[in-house]
C-alpha positions as CSV (number, residue, x, y, z in Angstrom):
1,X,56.8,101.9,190.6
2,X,60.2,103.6,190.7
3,X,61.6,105.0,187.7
4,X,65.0,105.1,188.7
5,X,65.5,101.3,188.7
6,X,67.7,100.5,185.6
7,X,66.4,97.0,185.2
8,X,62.9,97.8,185.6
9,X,63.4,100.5,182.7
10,X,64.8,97.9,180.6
11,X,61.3,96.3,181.2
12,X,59.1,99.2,180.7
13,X,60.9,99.6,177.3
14,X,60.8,96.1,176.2
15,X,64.5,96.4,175.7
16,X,66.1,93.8,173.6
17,X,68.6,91.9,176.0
18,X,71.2,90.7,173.6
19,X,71.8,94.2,172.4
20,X,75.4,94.8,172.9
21,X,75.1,98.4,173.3
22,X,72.8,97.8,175.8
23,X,75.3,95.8,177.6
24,X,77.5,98.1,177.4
25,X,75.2,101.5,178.4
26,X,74.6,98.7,181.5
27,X,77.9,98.9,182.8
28,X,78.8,102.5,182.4
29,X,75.5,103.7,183.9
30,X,76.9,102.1,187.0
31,X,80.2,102.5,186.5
32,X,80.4,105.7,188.4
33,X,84.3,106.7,188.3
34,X,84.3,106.4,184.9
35,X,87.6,104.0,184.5
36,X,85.4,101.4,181.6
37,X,85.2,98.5,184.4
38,X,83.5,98.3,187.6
39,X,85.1,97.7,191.1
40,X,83.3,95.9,194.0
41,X,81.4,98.9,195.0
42,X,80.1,99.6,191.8
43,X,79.1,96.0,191.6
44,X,77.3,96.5,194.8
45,X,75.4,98.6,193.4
46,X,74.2,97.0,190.1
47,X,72.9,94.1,192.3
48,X,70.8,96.7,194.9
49,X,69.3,97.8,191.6
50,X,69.4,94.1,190.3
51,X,67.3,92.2,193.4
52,X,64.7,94.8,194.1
53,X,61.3,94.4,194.4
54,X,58.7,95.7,192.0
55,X,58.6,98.9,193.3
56,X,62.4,99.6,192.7
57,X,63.4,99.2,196.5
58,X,66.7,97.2,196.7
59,X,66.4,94.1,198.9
60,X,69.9,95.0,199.9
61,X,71.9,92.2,198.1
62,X,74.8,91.4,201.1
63,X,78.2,92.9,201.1
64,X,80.0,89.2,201.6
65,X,77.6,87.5,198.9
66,X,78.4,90.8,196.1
67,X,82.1,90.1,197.0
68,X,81.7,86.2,196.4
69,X,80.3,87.3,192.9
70,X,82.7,90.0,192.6
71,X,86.0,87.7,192.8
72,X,84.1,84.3,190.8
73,X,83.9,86.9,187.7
74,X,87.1,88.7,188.1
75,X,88.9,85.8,186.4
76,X,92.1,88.0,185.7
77,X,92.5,89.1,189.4
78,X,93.3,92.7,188.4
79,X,90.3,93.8,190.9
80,X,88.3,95.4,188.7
81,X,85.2,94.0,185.8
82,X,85.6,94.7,182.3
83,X,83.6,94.2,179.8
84,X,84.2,90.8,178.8
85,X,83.7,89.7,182.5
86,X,80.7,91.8,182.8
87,X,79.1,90.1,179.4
88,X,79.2,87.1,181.3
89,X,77.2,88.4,184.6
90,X,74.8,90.0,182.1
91,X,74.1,86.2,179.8
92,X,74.4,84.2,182.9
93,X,72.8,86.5,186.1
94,X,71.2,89.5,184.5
95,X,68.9,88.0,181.8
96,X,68.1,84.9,183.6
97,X,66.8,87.3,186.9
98,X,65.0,90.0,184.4
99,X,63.7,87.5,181.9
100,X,63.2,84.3,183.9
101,X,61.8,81.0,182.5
102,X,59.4,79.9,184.6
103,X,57.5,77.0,185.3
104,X,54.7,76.0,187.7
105,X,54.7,72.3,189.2
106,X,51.7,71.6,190.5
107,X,52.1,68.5,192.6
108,X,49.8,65.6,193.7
109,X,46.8,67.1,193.9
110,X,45.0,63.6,193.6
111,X,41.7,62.4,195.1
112,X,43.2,60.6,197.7
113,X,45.3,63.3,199.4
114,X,42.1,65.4,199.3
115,X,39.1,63.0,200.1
116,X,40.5,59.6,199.7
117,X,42.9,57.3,202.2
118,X,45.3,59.7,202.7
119,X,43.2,62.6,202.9
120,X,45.2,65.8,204.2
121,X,42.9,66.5,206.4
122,X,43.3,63.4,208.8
123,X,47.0,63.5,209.4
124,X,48.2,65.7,212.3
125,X,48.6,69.2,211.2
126,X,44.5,69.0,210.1
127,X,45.2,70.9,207.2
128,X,42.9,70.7,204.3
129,X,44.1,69.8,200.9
130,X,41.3,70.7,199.1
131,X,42.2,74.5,200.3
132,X,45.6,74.3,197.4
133,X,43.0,73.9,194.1
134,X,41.6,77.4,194.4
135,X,45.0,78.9,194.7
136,X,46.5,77.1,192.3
137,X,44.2,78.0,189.6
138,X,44.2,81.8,190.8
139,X,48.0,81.2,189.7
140,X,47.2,79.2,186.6
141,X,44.7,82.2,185.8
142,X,46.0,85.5,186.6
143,X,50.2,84.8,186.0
144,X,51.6,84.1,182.6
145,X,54.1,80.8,183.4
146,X,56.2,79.7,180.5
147,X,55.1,76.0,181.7
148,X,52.7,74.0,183.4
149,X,53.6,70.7,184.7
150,X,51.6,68.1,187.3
151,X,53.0,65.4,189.0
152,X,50.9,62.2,189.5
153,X,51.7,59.9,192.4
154,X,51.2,56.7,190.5
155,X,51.7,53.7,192.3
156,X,51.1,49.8,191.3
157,X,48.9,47.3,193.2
158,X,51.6,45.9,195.2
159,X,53.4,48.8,196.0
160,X,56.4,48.8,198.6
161,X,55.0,51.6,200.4
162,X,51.4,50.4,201.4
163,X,50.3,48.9,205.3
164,X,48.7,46.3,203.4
165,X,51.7,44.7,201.5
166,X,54.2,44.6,203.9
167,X,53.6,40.3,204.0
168,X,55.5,41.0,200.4
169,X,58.8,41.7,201.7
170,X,60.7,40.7,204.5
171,X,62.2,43.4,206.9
172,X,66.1,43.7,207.4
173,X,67.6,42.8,210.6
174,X,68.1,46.9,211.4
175,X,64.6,47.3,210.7
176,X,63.4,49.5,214.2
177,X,60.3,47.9,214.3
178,X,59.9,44.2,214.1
179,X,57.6,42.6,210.6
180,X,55.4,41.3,212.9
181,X,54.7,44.9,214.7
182,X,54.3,47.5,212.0
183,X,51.3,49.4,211.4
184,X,50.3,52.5,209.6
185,X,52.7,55.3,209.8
186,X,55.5,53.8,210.8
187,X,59.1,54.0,209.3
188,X,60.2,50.0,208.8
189,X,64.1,48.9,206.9
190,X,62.8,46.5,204.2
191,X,65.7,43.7,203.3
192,X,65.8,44.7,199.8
193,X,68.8,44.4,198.3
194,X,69.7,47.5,199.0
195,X,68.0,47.9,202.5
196,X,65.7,50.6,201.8
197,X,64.0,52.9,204.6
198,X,60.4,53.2,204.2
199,X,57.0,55.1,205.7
200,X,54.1,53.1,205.5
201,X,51.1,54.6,204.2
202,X,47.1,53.5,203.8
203,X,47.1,52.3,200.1
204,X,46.7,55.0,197.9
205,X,47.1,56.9,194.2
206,X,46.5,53.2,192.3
207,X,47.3,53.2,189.4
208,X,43.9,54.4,186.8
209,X,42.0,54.0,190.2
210,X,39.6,57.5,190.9
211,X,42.4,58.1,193.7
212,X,44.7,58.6,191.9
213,X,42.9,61.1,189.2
214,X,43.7,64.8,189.7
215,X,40.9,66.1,191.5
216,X,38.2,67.3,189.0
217,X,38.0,71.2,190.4
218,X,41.7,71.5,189.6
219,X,42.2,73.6,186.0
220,X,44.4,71.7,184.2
221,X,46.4,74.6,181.7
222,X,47.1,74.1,177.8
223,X,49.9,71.8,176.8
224,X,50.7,71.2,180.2
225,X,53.1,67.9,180.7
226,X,52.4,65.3,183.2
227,X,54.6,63.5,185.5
228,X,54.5,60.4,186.9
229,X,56.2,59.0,190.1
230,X,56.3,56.2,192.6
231,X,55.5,53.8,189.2
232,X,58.4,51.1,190.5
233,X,56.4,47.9,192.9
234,X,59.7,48.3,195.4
235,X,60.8,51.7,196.0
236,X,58.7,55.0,197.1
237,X,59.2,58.3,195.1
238,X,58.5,61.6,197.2
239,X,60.4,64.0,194.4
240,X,58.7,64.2,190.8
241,X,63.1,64.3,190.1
242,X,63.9,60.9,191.7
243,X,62.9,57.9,193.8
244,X,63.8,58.0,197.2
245,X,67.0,56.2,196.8
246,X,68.0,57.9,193.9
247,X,68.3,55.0,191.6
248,X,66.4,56.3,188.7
249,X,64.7,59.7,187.3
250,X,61.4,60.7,185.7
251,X,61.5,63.1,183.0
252,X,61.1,66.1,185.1
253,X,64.7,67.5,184.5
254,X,65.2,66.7,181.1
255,X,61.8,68.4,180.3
256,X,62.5,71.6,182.1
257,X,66.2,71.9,180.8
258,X,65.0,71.5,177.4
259,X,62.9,74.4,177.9
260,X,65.4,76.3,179.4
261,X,63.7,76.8,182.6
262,X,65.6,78.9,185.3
263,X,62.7,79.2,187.6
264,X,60.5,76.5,189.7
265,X,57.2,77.4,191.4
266,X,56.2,74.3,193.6
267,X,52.2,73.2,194.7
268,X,50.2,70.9,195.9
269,X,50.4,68.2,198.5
270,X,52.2,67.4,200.8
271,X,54.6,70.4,201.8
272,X,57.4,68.2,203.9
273,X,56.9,65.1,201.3
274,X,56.5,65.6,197.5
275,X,56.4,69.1,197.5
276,X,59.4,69.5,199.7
277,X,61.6,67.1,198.3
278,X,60.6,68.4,194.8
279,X,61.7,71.5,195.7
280,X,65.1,70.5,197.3
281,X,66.0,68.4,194.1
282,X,65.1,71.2,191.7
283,X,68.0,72.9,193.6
284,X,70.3,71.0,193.1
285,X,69.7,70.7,189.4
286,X,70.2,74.6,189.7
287,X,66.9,75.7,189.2
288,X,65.8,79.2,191.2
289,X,63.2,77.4,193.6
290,X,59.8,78.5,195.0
291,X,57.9,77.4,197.6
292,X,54.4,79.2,196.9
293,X,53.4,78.5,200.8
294,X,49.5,79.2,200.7
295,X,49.5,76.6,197.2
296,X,50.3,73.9,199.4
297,X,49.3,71.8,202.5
298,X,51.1,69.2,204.6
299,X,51.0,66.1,206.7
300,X,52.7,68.0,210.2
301,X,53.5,70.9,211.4
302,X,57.1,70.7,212.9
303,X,58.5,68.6,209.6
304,X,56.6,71.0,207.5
305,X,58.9,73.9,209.1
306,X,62.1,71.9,208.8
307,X,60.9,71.6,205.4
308,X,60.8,75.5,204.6
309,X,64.2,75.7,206.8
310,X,66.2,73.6,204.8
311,X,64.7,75.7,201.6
312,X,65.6,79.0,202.8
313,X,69.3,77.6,204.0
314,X,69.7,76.1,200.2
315,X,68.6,79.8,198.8
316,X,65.2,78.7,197.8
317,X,62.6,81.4,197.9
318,X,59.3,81.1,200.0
319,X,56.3,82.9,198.9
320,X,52.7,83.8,198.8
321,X,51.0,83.3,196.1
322,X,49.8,87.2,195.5
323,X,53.9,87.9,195.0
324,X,54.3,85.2,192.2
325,X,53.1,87.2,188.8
326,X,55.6,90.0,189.6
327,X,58.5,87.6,189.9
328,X,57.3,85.5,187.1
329,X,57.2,89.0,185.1
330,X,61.2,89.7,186.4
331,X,59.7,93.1,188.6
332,X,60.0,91.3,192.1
333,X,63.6,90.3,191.9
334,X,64.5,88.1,195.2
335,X,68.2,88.4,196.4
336,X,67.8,84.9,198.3
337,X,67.6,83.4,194.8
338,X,70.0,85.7,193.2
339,X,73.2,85.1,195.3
340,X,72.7,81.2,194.2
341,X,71.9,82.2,191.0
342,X,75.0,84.3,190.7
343,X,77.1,81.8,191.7
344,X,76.0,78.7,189.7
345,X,76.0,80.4,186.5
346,X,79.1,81.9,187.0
347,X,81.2,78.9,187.9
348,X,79.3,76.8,184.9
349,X,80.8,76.1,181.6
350,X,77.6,76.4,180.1
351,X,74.1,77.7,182.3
């Protein structure tokens, strides 16, 4: 590991963060003309040191984003940081990427996605869902996470999104496929009120049925909170944040927020459905977001990858799961989470 990196010194040393003089020996040691304040290019600098890996090496934090950051904390337009501007990148960026709150969601890993109706493994990608438990307890095992949370899919008997209910509801008139027609799989427009787009699926994840238990090789961590989703007969709930219409939330937010979780490490099953639209939610809460890629599985392959495009394009983070302990101990310090970061804090009242 480098010893040159300023931040990962502050690690080595166990530094106390809220230190003013430490704040302050922050700035100066990059402010390098001397002046008490720090112009673009010394800025540019602090964040090559800032989002670097846990070797030191600078993952090269981009010109236009550092200048974005630059002119959001510059809030007297004289072109240079003080101090009092710099405080607030160090409460709201700094801290938050050195000393991140993390949490692990481990999502859906349920009987039935694994050897039940809607096993993985028989959906068109063939991926196995079993293969996620081993990885997800490495992480549970080796990486010290703040928090541990699980999501449960947790439907009742006569849930909306099951092949063998659709004689429940009657199908609105923009419905693609006629009530008469649908089968497994396919995407139908029940009447509602409001019309509400829906996959149909095998039944599965019944409520207290063995489906819908967590599968029994899965190491379930101390005080870990649980999650449960898709608990309404007549809408479908993909995110463990909200139902698929975004009519009404679980707990999810409220329960990392009150933790002051600023970092979300998403599992489990499936990548393009719960896990993906986990993941995208937890964004835009402003959560730094995760993807551990080799901790999850999915139904197939082409919506998997829009899945992981849309991520990357919101400033989510895709990883494998031997990177996560480093950035969960602030030494691997991504720049594709830091520019969002940077800006969301910033431009908060309150982060």
């Amino acid at each position: 590991m480098s010893t040159e990196n300023f931040f990962h010194q502050l690690l080595d040393n166990e530094s106390d963060l809220k230190d003013e003089q430490l704040i302050v020996d922050c700035m100066q040691h990059f402010d390098r003309d001397g002046d008490d304040t720090l112009n673009l290019r010394e800025l540019c600098s602090l964040m090559d040191e800032l989002f670097a890996d846990e070797n030191g090496i600078a993952y090269e934090f981009p010109v236009r984003m550092c200048a974005e950051v630059f002119y959001a904390l510059d809030m007297d337009r004289d072109g240079k940081i003080n101090i009092e501007e710099f405080k607030e990148l160090w409460f709201k960026v700094i801290v938050p990427v050195i000393k991140p709150r993390t949490a692990l969601i481990a999502i859906d890993v349920q009987n039935d996605f694994i050897d039940g109706s809607l096993a993985i493994r028989n959906c068109p990608a063939g991926q196995e869902g079993f293969e996620v438990v081993p990885v997800i307890n490495s992480l549970l095992e080796t990486v010290p996470f703040n928090y541990v949370f699980y999501t449960y899919d947790w439907h009742p008997e006569d849930h909306v999104s099951f092949i063998d209910n659709v004689h429940l509801r009657n199908f609105h008139e923009s419905s693609p496929i006629p009530h008469a027609e649908a089968k497994i799989f396919d995407t139908v427009i029940f009447e509602g009120p409001p019309p509400i787009e829906q996959k149909l699926w095998p039944r599965h994840c019944v409520q207290k049925s063995w489906g819908s238990d967590l599968h029994s090789e899965l190491k379930i961590a101390d005080n870990a909170t649980f999650i449960y989703k898709g608990t309404c007969s007549d809408i479908d709930s993909y995110s463990a944040f909200w139902d698929n219409q975004k009519l009404s939330q679980t707990n999810l937010s409220e329960e990392l927020r009150s933790r002051g979780v600023t970092d979300v490490f998403v599992s489990g099953l499936a990548t393009e459905y719960c896990v993906g639209y986990t993941a995208l939610h937890a964004l835009e809460h402003g959560y730094r977001t995760i993807l551990v890629e080799d901790a999850c599985r999915g139904v197939d392959v082409k919506d998997i990858e829009e899945t992981k495009r849309k991520l990357v394009e919101r400033h989510g983070a895709i990883v494998t799961s031997d990177k996560v302990k480093n950035m969960v101990l602030g030494r691997d310090r991504r720049h594709d989470l830091g520019y969002r970061t940077a800006m969301l804090a910033i431009n908060s009242k309150k982060y």
